[in-house]
LOMAR-772393 format. One record per residue (C-alpha): residue in three letters; residue number from 1; y, z, x. Coordinates in Angstrom, 1 decimal, always signed. Example, Ala and Ser with C-alpha at 12.3 -4.5 7.8 and 13.67 -1.06 7.14 Angstrom:
BEGIN
['ala'; 1; [-4.5; +7.8; +12.3]]
['ser'; 2; [-1.1; +7.1; +13.7]]
***
This chain:
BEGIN
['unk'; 1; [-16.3; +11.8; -23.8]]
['unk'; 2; [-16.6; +8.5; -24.4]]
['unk'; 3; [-13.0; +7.8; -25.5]]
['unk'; 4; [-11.9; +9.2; -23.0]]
['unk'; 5; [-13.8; +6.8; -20.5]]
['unk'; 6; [-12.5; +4.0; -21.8]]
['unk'; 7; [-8.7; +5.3; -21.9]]
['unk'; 8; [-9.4; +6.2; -17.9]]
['unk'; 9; [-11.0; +2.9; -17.8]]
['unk'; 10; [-7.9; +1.2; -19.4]]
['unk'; 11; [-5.7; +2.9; -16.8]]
['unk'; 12; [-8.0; +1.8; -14.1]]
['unk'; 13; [-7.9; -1.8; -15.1]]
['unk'; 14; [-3.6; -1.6; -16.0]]
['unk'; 15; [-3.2; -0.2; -12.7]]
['unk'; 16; [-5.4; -3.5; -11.6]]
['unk'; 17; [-3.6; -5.9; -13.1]]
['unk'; 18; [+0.0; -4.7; -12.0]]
['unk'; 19; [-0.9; -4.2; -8.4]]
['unk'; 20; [-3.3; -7.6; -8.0]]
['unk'; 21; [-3.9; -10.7; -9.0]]
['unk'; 22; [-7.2; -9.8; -10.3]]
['unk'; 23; [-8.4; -11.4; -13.5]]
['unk'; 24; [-8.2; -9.0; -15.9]]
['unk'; 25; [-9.8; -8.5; -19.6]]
['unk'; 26; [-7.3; -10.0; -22.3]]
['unk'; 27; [-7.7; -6.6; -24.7]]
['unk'; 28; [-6.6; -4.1; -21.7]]
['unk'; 29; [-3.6; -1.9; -24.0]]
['unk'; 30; [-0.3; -2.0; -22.5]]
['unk'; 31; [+2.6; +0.9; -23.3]]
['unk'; 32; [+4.8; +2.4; -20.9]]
['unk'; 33; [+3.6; +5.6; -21.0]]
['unk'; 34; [-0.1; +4.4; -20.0]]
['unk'; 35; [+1.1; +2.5; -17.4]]
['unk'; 36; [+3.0; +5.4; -15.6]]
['unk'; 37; [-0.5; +7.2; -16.1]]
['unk'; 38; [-2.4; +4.4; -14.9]]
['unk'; 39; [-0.3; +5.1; -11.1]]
['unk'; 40; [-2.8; +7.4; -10.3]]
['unk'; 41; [-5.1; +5.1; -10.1]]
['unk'; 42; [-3.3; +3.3; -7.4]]
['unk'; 43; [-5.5; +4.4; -4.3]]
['unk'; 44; [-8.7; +3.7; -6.3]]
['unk'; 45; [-7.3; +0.0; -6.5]]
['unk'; 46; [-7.5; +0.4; -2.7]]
['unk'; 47; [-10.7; +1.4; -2.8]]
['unk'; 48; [-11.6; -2.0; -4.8]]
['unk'; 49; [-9.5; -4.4; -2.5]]
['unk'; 50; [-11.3; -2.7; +0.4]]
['unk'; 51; [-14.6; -3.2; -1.3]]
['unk'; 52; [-13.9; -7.3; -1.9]]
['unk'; 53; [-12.4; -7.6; +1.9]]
['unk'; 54; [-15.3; -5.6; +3.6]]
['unk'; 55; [-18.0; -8.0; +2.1]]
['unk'; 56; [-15.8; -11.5; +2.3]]
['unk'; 57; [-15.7; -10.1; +6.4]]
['unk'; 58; [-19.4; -8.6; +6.3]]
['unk'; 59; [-20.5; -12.9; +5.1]]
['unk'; 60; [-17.5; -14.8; +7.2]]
['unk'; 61; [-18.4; -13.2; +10.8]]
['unk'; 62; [-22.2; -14.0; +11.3]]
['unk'; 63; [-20.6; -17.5; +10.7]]
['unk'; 64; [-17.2; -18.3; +11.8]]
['unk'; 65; [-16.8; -15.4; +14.3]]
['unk'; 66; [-14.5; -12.6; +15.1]]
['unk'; 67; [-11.0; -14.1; +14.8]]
['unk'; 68; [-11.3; -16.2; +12.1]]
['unk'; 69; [-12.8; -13.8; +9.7]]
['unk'; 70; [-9.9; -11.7; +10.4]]
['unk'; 71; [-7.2; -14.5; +10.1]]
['unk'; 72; [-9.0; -15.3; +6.7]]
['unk'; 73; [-9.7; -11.8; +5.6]]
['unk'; 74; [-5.5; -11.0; +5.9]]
['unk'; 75; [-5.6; -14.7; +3.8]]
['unk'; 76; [-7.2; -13.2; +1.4]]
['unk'; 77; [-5.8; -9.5; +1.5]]
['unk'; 78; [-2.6; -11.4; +0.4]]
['unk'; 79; [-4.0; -13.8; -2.4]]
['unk'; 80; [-6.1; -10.6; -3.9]]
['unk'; 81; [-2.3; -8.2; -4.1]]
['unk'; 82; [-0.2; -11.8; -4.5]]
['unk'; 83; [+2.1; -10.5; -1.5]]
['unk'; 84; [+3.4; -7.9; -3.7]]
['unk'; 85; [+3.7; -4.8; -0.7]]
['unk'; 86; [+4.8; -8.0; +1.6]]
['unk'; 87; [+7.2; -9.0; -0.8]]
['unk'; 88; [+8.7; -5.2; -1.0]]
['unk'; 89; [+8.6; -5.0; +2.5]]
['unk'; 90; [+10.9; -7.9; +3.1]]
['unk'; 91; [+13.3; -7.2; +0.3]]
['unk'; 92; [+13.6; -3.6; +1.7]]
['unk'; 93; [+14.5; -4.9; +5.4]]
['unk'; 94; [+17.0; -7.7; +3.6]]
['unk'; 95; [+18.4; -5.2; +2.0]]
['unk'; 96; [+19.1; -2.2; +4.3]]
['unk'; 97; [+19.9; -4.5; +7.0]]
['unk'; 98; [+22.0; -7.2; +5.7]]
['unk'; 99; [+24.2; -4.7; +3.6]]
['unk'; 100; [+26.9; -2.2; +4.3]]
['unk'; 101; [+27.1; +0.0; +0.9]]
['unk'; 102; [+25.0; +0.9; -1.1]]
['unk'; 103; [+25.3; -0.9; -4.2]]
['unk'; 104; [+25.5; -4.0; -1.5]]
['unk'; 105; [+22.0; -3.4; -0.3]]
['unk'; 106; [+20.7; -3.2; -4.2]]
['unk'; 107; [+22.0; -6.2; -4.5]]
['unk'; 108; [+20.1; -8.2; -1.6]]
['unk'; 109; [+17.3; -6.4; -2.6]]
['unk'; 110; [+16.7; -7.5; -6.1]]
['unk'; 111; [+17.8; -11.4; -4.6]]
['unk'; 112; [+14.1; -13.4; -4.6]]
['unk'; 113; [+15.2; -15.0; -1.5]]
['unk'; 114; [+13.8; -14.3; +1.9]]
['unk'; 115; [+16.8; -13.7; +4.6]]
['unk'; 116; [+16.6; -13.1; +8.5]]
['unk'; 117; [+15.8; -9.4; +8.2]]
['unk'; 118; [+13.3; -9.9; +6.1]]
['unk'; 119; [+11.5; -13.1; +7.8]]
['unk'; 120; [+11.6; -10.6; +11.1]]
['unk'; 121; [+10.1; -7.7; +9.4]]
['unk'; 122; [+7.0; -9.6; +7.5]]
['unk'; 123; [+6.3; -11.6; +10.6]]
['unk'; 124; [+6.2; -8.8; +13.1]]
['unk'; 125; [+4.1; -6.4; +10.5]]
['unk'; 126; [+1.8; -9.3; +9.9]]
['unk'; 127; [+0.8; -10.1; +13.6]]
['unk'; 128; [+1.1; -6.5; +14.5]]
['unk'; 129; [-2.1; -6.1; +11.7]]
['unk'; 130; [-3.6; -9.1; +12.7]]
['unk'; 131; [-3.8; -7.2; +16.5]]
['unk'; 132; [-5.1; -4.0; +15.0]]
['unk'; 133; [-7.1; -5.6; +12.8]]
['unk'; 134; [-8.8; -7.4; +16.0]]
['unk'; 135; [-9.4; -4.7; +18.4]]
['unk'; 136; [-10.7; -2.2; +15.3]]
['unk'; 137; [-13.3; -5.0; +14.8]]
['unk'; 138; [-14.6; -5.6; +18.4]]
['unk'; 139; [-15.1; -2.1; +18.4]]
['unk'; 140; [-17.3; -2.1; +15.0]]
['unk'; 141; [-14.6; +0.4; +13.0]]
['unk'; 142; [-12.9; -2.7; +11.4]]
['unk'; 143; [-15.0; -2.1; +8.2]]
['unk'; 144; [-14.1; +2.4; +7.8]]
['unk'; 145; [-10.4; +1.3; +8.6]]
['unk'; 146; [-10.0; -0.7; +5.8]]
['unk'; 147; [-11.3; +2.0; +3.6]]
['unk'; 148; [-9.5; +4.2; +5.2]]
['unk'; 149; [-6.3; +2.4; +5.2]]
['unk'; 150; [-6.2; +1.0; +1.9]]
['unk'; 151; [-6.4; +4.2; -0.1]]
['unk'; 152; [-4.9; +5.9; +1.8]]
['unk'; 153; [-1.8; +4.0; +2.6]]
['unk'; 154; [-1.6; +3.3; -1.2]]
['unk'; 155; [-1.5; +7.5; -1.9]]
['unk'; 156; [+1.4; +8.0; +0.1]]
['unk'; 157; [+3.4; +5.1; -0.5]]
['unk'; 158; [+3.0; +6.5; -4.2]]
['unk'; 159; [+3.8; +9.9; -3.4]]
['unk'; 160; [+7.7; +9.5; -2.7]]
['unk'; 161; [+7.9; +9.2; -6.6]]
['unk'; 162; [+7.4; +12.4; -6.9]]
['unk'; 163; [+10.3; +14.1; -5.0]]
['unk'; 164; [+12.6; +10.9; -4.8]]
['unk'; 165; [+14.9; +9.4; -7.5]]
['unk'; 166; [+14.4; +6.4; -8.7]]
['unk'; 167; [+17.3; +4.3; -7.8]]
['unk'; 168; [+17.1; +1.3; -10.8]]
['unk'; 169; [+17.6; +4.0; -13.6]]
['unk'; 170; [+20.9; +4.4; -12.3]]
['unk'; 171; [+22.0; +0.5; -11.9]]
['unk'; 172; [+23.5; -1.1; -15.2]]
['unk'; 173; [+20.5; -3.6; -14.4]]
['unk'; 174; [+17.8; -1.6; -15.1]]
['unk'; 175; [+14.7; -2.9; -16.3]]
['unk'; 176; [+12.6; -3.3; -13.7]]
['unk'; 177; [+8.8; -3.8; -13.4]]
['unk'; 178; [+8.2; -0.8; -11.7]]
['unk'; 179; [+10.2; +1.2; -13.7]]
['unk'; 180; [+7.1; +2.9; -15.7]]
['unk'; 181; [+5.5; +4.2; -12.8]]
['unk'; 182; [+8.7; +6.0; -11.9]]
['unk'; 183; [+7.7; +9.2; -13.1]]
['unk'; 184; [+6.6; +12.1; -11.1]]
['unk'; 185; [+3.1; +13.0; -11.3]]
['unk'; 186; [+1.6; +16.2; -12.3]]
['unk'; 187; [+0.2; +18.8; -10.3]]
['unk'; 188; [-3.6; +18.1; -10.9]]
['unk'; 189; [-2.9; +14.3; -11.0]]
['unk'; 190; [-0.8; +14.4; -7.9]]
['unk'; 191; [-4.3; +16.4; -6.4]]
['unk'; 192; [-6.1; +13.0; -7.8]]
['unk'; 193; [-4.3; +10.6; -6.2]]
['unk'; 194; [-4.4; +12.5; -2.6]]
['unk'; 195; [-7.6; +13.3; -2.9]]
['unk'; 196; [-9.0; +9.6; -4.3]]
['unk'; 197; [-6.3; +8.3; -1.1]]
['unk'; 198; [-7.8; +10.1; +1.6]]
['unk'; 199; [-11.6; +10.6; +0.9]]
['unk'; 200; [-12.6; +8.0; +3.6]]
['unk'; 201; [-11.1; +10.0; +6.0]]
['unk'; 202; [-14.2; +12.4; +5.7]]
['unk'; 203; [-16.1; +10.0; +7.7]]
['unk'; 204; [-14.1; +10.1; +10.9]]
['unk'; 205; [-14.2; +12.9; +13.5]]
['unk'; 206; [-12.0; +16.5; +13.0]]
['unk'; 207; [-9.1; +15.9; +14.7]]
['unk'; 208; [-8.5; +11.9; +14.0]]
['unk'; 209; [-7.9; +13.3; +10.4]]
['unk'; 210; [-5.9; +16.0; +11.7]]
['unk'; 211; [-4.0; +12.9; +13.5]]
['unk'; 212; [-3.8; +11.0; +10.4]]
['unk'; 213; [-2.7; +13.8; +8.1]]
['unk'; 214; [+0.2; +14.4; +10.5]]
['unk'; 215; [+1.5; +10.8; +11.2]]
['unk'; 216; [+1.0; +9.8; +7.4]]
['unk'; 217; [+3.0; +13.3; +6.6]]
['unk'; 218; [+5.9; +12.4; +9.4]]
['unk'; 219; [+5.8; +8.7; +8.3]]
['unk'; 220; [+6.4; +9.9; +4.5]]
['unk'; 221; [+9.3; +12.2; +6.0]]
['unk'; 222; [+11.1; +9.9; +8.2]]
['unk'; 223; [+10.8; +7.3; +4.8]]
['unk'; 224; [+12.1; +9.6; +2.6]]
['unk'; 225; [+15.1; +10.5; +4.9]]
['unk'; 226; [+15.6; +6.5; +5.4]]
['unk'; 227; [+15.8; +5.5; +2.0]]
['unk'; 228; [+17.6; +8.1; +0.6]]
['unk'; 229; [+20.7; +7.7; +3.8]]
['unk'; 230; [+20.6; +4.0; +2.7]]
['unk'; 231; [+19.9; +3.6; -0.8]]
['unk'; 232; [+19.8; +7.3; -2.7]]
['unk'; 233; [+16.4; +7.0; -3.3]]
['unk'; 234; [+13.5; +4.3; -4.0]]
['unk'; 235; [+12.7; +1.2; -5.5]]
['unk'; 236; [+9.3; -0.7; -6.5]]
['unk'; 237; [+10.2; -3.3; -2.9]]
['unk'; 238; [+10.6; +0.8; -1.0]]
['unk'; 239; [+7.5; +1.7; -2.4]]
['unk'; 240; [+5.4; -2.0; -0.9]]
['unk'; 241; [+7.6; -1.5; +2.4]]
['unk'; 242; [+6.0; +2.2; +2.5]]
['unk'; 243; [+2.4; +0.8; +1.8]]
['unk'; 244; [+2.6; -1.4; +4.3]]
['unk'; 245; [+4.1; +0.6; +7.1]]
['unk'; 246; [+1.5; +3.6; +6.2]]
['unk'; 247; [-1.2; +1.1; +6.7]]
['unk'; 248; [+0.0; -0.1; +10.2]]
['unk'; 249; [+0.2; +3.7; +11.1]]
['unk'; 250; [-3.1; +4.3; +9.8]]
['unk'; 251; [-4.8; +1.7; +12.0]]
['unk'; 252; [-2.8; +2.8; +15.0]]
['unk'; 253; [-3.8; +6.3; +14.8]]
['unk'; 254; [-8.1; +4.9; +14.1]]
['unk'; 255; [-7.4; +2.7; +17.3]]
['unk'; 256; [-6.0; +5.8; +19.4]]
['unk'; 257; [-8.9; +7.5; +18.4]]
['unk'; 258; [-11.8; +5.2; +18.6]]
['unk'; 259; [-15.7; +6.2; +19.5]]
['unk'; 260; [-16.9; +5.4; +22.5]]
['unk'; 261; [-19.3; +2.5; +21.4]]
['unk'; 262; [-19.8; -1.2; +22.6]]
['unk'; 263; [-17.4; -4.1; +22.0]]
['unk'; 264; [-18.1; -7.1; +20.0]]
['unk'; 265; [-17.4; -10.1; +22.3]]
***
């Protein structure tokens, strides 16, 4: 029992260090195969980030007030994941945009720089959360969303591995950092990572997690059908792009169906 709660624990702590910029134990052991288990551990990481932002906002607003707590909790939200699903999310809009073939749109993808597209797409997701972020917190839900939206963003972004191919294994470049994780999951661990992704959700009223269920599932769909028209599949940028746009959709659908409480002013 016990070996096996430090293996899960070394999964935990793998899937940590890929998807932060956490400081991580020196002796966490590293193989490919325990990093494409440790994937499943990928809402749970929300759960943690959620955790850290929740109290930096809880001790920033009784001080600085409303806006700047949220203007340095997205600071922060960025430093604690080093821009990783920002950085896919660009790449992917580079990439689909700017190219006209396939092998084109790879291409820009996998270049580090920043194009038009791409400056568009992470400026306009970036003050579209900063909004959400804002009207979720004068209405006291600011806290739920971001467990809410964390895990749960991060379960389905994850989930197009497993009916999706994974477009590196077929490019004479191949190598990628994502590359482990590109595995599809197994039944019960799929069931994990769904289940881990959307237990927040159990705090809100019947029919906003009917409304979630149903924009995260048509989000997924529509995602799916993009990337496969434009690319044949995903990449590790797809998968941040996915993240990101799930977690936009999930505060949209908690702001739709907000309580009817008091405001903060």
């Amino acid at each position: 029992m016990k070996q096996y709660f430090l293996y899960q624990l070394n999964l935990f702590l793998l899937a940590c260090s890929f998807f932060t910029r956490l400081p991580m134990a020196s002796n966490i052991c590293y193989s490919p195969s325990k990093m494409r288990r440790s994937g499943q551990y990928f809402p749970l990481v929300g759960w943690l980030l959620a955790l850290i932002l929740s109290l930096f906002f809880s001790l920033l607003l009784p001080v600085i007030g409303l806006l700047p707590s949220i203007c340095l909790l997205m600071v922060l939200s960025i430093l604690l994941t080093g821009a990783l699903h920002e950085d896919g999310l660009a790449d992917t809009s580079d990439g689909i945009w700017g190219g006209h073939t396939t092998e084109r749109k790879l291409e820009i993808m996998k270049d580090s720089r920043i194009g038009t597209y791409g400056t568009c797409a992470l400026v306009l997701v970036l003050l579209t959360k900063f909004v959400l972020l804002w009207e979720l917190a004068k209405h006291q839900q600011l806290l739920l969303a971001l467990f809410v939206a964390y895990p749960l963003s991060r379960a389905a972004a994850i989930s197009l591995v497993q009916d999706m191919s994974y477009v590196s294994n077929r490019l004479p470049t191949s190598g990628s950092k994502s590359e482990p994780l590109a595995k599809p999951f197994k039944s019960k661990t799929l069931l994990f990572v769904l289940a881990s992704g959307s237990l927040a959700t159990l705090a809100l009223p019947l029919m906003t997690i009917i409304y979630l269920v149903l924009a995260c599932s048509l989000l997924r769909f529509w995602l799916k059908h993009w990337l496969n028209k434009h690319i044949a599949g995903y990449t590790g940028d797809s998968l941040g792009a996915a993240q990101q746009l799930q977690e936009l959709l999930i505060y949209l659908i908690l702001l739709a169906n907000l309580p009817t409480q008091g405001l903060i002013q």
